[in-house]
KOLZAVO-800239 format. One record per residue: x, y, z of N, C-alpha, C in turn; chain. Coordinates in steps of 0.001 Angstrom, whole numbers, plus 524288, in hexadecimal, padded with zeros to 5 digits. Example, Ala and Ser with C-alpha at 12.3 -4.5 7.8 and 13.67 -1.06 7.14 Angstrom:
% KOLZAVO-800239
n_east,n_north,n_up,ca_east,ca_north,ca_up,c_east,c_north,c_up,lumvo
83386,7E9C6,81E78,8300C,7EE6C,81E78,83390,7F31C,81E78,A;
83232,7F736,81BA8,83566,7FBDC,81BE4,83264,8001E,81EBE,A;
This chain:
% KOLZAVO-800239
n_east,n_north,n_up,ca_east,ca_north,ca_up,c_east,c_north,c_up,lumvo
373BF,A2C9A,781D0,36FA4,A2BBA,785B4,36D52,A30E5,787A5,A;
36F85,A354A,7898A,36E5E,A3B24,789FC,36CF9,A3DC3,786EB,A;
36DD6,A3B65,780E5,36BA7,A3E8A,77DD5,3633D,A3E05,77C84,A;
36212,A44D0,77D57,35C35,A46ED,77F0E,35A28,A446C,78235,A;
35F66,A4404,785F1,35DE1,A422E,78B88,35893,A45F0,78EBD,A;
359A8,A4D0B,78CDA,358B1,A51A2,78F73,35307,A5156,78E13,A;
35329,A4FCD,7882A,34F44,A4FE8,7830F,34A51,A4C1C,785AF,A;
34AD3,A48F0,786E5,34848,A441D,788C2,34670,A46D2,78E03,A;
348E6,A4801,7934D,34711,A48BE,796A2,34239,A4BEC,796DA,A;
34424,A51A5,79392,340AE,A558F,792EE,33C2A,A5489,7901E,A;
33C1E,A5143,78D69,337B2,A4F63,78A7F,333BB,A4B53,78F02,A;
336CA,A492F,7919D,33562,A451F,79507,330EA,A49C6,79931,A;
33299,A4F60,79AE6,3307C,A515B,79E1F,32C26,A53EA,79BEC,A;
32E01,A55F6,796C6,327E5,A5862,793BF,324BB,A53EC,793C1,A;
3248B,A4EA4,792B6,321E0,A4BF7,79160,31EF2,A47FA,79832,A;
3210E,A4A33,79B34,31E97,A496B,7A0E4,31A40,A49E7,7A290,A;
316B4,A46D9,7A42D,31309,A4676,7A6C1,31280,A48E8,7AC25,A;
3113A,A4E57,7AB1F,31054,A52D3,7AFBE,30A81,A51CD,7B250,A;
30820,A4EE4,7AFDA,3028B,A4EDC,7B559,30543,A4C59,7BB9E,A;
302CB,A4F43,7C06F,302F2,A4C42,7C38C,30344,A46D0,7C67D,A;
305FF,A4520,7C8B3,30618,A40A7,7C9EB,30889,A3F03,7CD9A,A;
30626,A3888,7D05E,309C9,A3748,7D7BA,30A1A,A2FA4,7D576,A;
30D45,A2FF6,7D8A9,31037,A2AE5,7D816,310B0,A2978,7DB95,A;
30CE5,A226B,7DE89,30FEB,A21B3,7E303,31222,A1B3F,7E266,A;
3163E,A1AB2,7E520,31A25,A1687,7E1D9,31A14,A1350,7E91A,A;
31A79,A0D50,7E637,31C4B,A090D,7EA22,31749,A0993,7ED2A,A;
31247,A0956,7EBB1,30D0D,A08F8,7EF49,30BDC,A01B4,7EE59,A;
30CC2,9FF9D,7F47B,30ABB,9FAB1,7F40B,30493,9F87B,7F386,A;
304B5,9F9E8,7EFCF,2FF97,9F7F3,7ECCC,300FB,9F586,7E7EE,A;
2FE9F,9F163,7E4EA,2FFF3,9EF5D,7DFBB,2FB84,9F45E,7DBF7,A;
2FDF1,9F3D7,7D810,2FD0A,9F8A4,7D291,2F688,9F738,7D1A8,A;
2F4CB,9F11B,7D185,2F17B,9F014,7CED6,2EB7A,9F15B,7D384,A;
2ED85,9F2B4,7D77C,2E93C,9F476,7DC13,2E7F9,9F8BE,7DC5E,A;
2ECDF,9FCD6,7DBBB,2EC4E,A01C3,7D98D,2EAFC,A02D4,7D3BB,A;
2EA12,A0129,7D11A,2E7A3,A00ED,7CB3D,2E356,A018F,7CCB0,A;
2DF6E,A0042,7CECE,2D9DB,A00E9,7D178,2D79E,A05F2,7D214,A;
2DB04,A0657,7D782,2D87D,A0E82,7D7F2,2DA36,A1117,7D3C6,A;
2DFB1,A1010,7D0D0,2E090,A1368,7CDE6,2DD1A,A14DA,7C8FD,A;
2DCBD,A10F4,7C723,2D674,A10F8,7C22C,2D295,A1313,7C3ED,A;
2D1AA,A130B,7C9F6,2CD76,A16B2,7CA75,2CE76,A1D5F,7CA58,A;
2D278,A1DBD,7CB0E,2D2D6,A2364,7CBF5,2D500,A25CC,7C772,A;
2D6B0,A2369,7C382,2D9C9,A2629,7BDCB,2D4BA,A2881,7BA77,A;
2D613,A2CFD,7B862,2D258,A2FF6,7B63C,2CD82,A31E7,7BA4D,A;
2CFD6,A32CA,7BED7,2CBF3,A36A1,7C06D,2CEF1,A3B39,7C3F1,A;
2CADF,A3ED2,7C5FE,2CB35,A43BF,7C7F6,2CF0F,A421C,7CD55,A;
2D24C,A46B0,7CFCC,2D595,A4520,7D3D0,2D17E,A44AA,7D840,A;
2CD19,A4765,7D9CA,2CAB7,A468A,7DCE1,2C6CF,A41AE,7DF77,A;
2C556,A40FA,7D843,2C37E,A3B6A,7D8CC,2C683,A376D,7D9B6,A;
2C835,A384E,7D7E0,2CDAD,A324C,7D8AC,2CF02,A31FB,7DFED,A;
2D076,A3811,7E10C,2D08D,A37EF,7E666,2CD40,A3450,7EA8D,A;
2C7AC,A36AD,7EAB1,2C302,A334A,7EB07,2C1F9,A2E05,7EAE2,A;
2C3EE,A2C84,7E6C6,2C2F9,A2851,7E5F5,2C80C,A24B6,7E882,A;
2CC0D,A25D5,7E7C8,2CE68,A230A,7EBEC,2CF38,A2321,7F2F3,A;
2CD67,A26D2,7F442,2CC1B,A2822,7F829,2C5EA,A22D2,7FB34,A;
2C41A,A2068,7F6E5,2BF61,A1DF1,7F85D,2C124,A1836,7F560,A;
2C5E9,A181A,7F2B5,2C5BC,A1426,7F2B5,2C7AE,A1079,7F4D7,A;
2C4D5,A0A49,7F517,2C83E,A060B,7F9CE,2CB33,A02C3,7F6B6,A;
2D091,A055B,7F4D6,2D5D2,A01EF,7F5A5,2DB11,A03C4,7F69A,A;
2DE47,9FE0B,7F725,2E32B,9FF8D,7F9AB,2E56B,A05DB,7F75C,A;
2E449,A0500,7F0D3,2E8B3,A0866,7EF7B,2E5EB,A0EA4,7EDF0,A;
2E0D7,A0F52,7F1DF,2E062,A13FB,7F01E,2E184,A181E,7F2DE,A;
2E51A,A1835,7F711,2E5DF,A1D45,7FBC4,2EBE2,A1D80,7F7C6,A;
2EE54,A1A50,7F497,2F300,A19AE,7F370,2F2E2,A1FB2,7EE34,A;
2EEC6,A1D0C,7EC94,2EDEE,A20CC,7E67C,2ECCC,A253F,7E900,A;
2E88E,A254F,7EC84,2E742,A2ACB,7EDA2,2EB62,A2EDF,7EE6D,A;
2EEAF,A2B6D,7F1C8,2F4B8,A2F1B,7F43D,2F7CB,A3141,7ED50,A;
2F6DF,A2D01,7EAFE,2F9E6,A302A,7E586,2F79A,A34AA,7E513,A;
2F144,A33CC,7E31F,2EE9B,A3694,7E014,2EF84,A3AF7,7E2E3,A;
2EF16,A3C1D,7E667,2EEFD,A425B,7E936,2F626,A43DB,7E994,A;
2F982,A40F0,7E8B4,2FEC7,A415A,7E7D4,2FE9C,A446F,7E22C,A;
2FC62,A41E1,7DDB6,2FB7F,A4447,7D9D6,2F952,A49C2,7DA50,A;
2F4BC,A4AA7,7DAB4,2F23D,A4EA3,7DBEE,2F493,A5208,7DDC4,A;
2F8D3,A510A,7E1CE,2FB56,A543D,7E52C,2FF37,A57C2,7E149,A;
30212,A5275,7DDE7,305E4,A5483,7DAE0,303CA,A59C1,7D645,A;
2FEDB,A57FC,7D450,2FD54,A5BF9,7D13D,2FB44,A6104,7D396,A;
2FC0A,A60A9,7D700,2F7DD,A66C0,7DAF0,2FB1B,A6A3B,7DC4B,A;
30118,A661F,7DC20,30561,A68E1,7E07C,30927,A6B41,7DB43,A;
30974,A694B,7DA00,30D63,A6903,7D3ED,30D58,A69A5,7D00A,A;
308FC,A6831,7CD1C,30591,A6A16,7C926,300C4,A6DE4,7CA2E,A;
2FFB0,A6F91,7CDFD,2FAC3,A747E,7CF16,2F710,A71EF,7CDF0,A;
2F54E,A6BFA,7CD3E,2F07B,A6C1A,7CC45,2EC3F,A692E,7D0CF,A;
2E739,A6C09,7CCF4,2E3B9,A6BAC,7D291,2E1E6,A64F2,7D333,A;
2E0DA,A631D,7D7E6,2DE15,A5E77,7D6F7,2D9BC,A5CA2,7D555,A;
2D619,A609B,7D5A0,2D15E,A5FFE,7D386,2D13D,A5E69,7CDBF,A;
2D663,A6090,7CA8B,2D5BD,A608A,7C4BF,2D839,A5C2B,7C2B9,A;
2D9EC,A58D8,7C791,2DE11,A559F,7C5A3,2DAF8,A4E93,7C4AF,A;
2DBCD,A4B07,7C108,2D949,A4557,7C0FE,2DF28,A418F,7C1D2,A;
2DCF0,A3CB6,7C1C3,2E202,A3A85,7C296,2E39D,A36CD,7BBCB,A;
2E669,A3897,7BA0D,2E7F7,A394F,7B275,2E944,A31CE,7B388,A;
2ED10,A30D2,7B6FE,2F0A3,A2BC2,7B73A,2F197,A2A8F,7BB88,A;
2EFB7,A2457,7BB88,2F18B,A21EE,7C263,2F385,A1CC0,7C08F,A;
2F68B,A1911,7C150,2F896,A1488,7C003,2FB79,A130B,7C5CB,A;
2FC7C,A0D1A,7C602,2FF46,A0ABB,7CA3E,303AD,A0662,7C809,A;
308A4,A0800,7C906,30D22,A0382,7C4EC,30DA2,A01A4,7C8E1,A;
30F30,9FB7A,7C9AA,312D2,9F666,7CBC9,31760,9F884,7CEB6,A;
31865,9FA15,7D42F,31D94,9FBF1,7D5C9,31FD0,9F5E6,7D751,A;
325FC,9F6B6,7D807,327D6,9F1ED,7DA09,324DF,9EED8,7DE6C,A;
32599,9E9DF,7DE9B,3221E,9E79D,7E300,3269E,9E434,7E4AA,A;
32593,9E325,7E9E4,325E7,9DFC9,7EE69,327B4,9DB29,7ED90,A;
32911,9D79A,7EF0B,3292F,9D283,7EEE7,32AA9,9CE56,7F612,A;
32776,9CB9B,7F6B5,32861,9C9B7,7FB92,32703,9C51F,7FC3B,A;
32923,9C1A0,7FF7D,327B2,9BA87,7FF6D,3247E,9B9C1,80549,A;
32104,9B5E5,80384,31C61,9B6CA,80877,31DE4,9ADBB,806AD,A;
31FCB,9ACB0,80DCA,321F8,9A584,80D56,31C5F,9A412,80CEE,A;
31D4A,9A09A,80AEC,3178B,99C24,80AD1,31915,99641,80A1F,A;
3161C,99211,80B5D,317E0,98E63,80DA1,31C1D,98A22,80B38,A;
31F05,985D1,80D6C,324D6,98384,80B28,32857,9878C,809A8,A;
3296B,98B6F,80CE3,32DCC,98ED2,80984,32C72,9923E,805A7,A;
3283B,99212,802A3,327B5,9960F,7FEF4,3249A,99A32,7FFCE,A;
326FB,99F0D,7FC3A,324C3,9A282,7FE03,32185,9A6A2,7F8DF,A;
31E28,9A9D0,7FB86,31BF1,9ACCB,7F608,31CF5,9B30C,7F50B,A;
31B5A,9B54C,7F1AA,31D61,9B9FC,7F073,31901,9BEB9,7F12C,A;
318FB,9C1DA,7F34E,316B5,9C4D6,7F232,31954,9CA9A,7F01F,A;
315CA,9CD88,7EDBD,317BF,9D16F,7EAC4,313BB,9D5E1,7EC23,A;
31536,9D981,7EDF1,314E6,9DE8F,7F1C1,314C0,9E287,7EB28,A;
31131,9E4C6,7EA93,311B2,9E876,7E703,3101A,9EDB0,7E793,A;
311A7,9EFF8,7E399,312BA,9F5AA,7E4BE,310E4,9F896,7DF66,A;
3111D,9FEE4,7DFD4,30DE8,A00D2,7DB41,3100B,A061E,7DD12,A;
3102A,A0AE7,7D5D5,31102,A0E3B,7D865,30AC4,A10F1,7D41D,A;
3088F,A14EE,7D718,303E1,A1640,7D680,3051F,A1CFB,7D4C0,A;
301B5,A1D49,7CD8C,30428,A2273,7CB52,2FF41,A24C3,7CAB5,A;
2FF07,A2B0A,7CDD4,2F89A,A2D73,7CCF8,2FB81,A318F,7C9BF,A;
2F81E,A33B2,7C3D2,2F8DB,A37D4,7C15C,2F44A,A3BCD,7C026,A;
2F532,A40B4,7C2BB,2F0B1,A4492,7C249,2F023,A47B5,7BC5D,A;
2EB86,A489C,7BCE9,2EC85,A4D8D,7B801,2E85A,A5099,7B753,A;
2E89A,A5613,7B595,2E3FD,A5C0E,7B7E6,2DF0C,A5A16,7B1EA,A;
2DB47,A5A7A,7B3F4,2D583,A5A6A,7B044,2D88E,A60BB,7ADCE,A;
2D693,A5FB6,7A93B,2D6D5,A657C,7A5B1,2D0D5,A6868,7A4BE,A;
2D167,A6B64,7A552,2CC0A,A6ECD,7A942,2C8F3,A6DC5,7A0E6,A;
2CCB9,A707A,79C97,2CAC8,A70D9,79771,2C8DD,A6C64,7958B,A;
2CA2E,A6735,796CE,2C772,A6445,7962F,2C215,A6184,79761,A;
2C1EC,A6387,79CC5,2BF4B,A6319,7A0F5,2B8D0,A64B7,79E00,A;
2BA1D,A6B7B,79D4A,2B769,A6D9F,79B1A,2B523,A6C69,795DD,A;
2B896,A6A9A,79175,2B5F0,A6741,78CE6,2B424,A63CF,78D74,A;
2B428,A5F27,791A0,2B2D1,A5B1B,79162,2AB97,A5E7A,79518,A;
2AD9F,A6143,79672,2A77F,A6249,79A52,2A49C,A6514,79568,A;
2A474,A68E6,7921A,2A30B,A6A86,78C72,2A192,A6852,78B1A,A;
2A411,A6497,7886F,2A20B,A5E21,78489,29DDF,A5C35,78781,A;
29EDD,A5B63,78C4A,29A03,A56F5,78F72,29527,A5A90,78FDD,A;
294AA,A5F7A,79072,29073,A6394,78E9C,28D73,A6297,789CF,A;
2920B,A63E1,7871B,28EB9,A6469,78117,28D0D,A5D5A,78116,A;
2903D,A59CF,78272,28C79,A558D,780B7,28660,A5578,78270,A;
287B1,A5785,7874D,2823C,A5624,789E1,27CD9,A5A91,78823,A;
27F87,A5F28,78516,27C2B,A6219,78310,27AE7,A5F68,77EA5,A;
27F4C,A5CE7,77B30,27C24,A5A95,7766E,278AB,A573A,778A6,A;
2793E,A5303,77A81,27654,A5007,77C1A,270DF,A5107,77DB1,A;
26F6D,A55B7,78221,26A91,A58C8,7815C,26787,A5B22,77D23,A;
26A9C,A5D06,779F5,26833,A5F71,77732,26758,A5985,771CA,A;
267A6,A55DA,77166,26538,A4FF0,77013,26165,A4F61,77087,A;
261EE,A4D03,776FA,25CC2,A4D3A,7791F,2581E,A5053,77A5C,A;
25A68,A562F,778AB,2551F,A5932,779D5,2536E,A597E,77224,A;
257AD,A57E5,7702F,2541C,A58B1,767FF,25070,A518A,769D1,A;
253B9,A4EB1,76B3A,25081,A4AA0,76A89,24B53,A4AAF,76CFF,A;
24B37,A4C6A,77197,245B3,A4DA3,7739B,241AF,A4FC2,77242,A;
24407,A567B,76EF0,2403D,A588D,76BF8,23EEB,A5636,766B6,A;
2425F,A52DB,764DC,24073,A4FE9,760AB,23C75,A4C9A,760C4,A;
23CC4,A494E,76591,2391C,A4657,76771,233A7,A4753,76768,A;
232F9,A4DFB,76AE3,22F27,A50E4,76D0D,22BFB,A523A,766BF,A;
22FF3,A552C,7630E,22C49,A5531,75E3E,22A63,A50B8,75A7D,A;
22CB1,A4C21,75AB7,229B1,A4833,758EE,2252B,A45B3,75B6C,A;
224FE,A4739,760CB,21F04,A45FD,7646A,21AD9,A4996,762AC,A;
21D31,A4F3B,7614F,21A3B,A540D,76013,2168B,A53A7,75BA5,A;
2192D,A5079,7585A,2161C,A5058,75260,21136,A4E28,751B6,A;
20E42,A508A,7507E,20825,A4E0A,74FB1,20950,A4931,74C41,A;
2063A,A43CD,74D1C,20550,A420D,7484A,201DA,A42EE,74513,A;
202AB,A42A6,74106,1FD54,A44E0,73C46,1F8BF,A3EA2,73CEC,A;
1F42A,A40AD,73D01,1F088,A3BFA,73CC0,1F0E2,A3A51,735DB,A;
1F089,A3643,73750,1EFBA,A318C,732F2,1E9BE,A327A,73025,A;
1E6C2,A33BC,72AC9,1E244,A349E,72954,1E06B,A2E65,729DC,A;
1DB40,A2EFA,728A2,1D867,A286B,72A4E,1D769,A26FA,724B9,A;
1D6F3,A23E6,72388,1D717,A216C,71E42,1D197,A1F85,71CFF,A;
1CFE0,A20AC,71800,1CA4C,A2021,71636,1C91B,A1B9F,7165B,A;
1C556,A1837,71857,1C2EF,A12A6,716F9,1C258,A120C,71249,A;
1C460,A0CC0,70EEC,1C478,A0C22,70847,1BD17,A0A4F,709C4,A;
1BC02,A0BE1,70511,1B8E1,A0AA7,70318,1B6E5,A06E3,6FC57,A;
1BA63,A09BA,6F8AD,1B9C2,A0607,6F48D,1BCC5,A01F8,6F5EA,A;
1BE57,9FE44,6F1B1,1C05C,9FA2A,6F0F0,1C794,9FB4E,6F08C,A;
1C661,9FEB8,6EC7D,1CDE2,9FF85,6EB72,1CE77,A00FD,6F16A,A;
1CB16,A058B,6F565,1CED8,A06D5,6F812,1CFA2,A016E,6FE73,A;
1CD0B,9FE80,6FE0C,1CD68,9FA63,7012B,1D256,9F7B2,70057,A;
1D46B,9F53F,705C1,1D85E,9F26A,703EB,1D852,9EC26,700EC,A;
1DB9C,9EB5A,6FF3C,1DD4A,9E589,6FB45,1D96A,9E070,6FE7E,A;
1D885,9E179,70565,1D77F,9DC7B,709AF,1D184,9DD8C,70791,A;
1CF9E,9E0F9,70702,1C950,9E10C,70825,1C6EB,9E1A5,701E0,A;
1C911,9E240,6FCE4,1C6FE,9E4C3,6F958,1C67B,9DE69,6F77D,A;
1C15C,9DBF4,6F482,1C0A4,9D7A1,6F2B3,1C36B,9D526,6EEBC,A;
1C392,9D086,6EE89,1C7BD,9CE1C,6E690,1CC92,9D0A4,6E6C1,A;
1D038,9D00D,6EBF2,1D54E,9D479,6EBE4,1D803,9D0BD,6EDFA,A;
1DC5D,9D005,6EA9C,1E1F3,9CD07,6EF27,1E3E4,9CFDE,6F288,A;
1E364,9CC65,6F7F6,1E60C,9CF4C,6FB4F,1EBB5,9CEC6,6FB01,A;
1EF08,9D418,6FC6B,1F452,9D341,6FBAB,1F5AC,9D151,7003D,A;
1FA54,9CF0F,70166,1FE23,9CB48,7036F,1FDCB,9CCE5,7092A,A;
2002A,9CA0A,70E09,1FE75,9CC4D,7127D,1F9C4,9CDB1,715E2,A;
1F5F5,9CDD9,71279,1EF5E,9CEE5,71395,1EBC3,9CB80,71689,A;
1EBFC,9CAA6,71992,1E7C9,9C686,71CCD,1E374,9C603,71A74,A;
1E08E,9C2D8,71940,1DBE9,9C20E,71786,1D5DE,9C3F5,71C6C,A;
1D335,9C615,719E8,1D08C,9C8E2,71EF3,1CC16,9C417,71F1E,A;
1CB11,9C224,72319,1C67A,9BE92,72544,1C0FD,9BF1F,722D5,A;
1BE4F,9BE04,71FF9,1B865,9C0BC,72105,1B582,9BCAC,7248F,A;
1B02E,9C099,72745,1AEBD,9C0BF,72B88,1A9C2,9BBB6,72AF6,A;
1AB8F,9B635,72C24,1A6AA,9B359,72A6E,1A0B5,9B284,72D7A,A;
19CC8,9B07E,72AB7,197FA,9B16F,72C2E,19643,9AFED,72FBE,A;
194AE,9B0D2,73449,1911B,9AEAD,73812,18E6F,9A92A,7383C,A;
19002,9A69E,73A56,18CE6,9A098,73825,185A2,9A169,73C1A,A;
1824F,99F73,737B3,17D87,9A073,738FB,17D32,99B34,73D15,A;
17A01,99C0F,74141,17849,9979F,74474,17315,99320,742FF,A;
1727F,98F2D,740C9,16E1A,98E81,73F5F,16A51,98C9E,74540,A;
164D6,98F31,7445B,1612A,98DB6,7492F,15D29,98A32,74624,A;
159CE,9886D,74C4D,1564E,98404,748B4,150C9,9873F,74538,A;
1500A,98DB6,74562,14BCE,98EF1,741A1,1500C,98E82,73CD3,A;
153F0,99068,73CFB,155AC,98F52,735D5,157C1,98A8E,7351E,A;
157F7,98833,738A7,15780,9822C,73630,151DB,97F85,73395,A;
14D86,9815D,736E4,1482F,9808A,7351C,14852,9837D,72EBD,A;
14A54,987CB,72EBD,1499D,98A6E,72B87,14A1A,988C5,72711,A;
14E09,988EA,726EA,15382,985B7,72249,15017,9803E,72177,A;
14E7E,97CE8,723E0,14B64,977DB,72225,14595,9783E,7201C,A;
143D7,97E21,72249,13EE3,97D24,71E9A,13ECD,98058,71965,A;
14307,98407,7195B,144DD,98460,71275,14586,98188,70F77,A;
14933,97D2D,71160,149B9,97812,70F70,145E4,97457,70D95,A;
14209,9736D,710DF,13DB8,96F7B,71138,13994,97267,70B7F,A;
13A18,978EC,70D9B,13598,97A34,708A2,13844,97982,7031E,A;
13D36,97A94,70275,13FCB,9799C,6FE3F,13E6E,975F7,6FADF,A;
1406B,97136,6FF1B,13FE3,96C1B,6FB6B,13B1B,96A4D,6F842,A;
136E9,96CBA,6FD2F,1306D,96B02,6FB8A,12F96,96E65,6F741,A;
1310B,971B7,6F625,1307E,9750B,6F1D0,132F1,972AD,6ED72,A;
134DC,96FCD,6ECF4,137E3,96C7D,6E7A2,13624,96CA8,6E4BE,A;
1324A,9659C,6E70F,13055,96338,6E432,12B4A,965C0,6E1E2,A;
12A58,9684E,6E3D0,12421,96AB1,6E1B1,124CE,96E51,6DC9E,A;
129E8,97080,6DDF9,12B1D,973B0,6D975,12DA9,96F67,6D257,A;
12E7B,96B3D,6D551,13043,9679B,6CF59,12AAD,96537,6CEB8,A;
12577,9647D,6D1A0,1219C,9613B,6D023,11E30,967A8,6CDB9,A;
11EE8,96C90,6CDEF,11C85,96E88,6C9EA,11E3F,96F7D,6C5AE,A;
1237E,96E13,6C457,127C3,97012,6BF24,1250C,96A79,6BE8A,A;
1237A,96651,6BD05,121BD,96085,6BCA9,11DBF,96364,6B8D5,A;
């Protein structure tokens, strides 16, 4: 059973979780109420987090706050570090033992209630200044590429407005036959698709009563002219 009993421990301490951290145990509050503020405040800055519970309205946030600056405390005092540099890495709330108590209700029986409890874990840890700095680099250069996009796309733009168009020459009126098209040239099938073009019909004449006179005494001399002409062929 002792054997790398030593082996185990020492390994157990290299392999320790040295960030800062406060623990507060047997807070009568249930876990799942404190789950609330805590999601709000994981992954951010110690100051913000401060802030923000400081303004917020519930039971369990004067509870966290007292950790969080317990934490803080521990790393400033113990670890040298500053608060400004510090976010909060890990916060969780486990199930502590709870309560149990009988509240009578009517014929003798009675009901249960259950009193619960929680213990509430804040874990700090220091921003690393080198990262800090690459991640601020990168967000530079994106935003330089990104400009320099929009300023090619613009001037691209600007020289395709720039370009003259070339005028179009005007095209000679056909005159012979070949150079007319297939619709207008006479004795030609039109090809397929082609509307047939209308021609433009004639004016209808009005007849009045002198060319009605007219028209009847052409007539009248006509006829009389007949017979005279078969009694001299006689």
């Amino acid at each position: 059973m002792s054997r790398g009993l030593k082996e185990r421990t020492a390994r157990r301490q290299e392999n320790r979780d040295r960030r800062p951290y406060a623990i507060a145990r047997y807070i009568r509050i249930p876990s799942s109420k404190v789950k609330f503020v805590l999601d709000l405040i994981r992954g951010k800055r110690y100051e913000d987090a401060v802030v923000l519970l400081k303004n917020l309205n519930k039971s369990s946030s004067p509870v966290v706050l007292k950790v969080l600056n317990s934490a803080a405390a521990n790393a400033e005092n113990n670890l040298s570090m500053a608060k400004e540099n510090l976010y909060v890495a890990e916060c969780y709330a486990t199930a502590a033992p709870t309560m149990k108590r009988m509240m009578p209700r009517a014929r003798g029986r009675a009901d249960r209630i259950l009193k619960r409890a929680c213990h509430i874990t804040v874990r700090l840890d220091e921003i690393k200044v080198g990262n800090v700095k690459k991640d601020a680099k990168s967000a530079t250069k994106q935003v330089a590429t990104k400009a320099a996009a929009t300023n090619a796309t613009t001037t691209a733009k600007k020289e395709t407005v720039k370009k003259e168009v070339k005028p179009v020459a005007n095209k000679a009126i056909p005159t012979t036959k070949a150079e007319k098209p297939l619709t207008e040239q006479p004795n030609t099938v039109k090809p397929l698709g082609t509307k047939a073009v209308a021609t433009p019909k004639k004016p209808a004449t009005v007849k009045t009563a002198a060319t009605v006179k007219t028209t009847t005494a052409t007539k009248a001399s006509a006829t009389a002219k007949k017979p005279a002409a078969k009694k001299e062929a006689k």
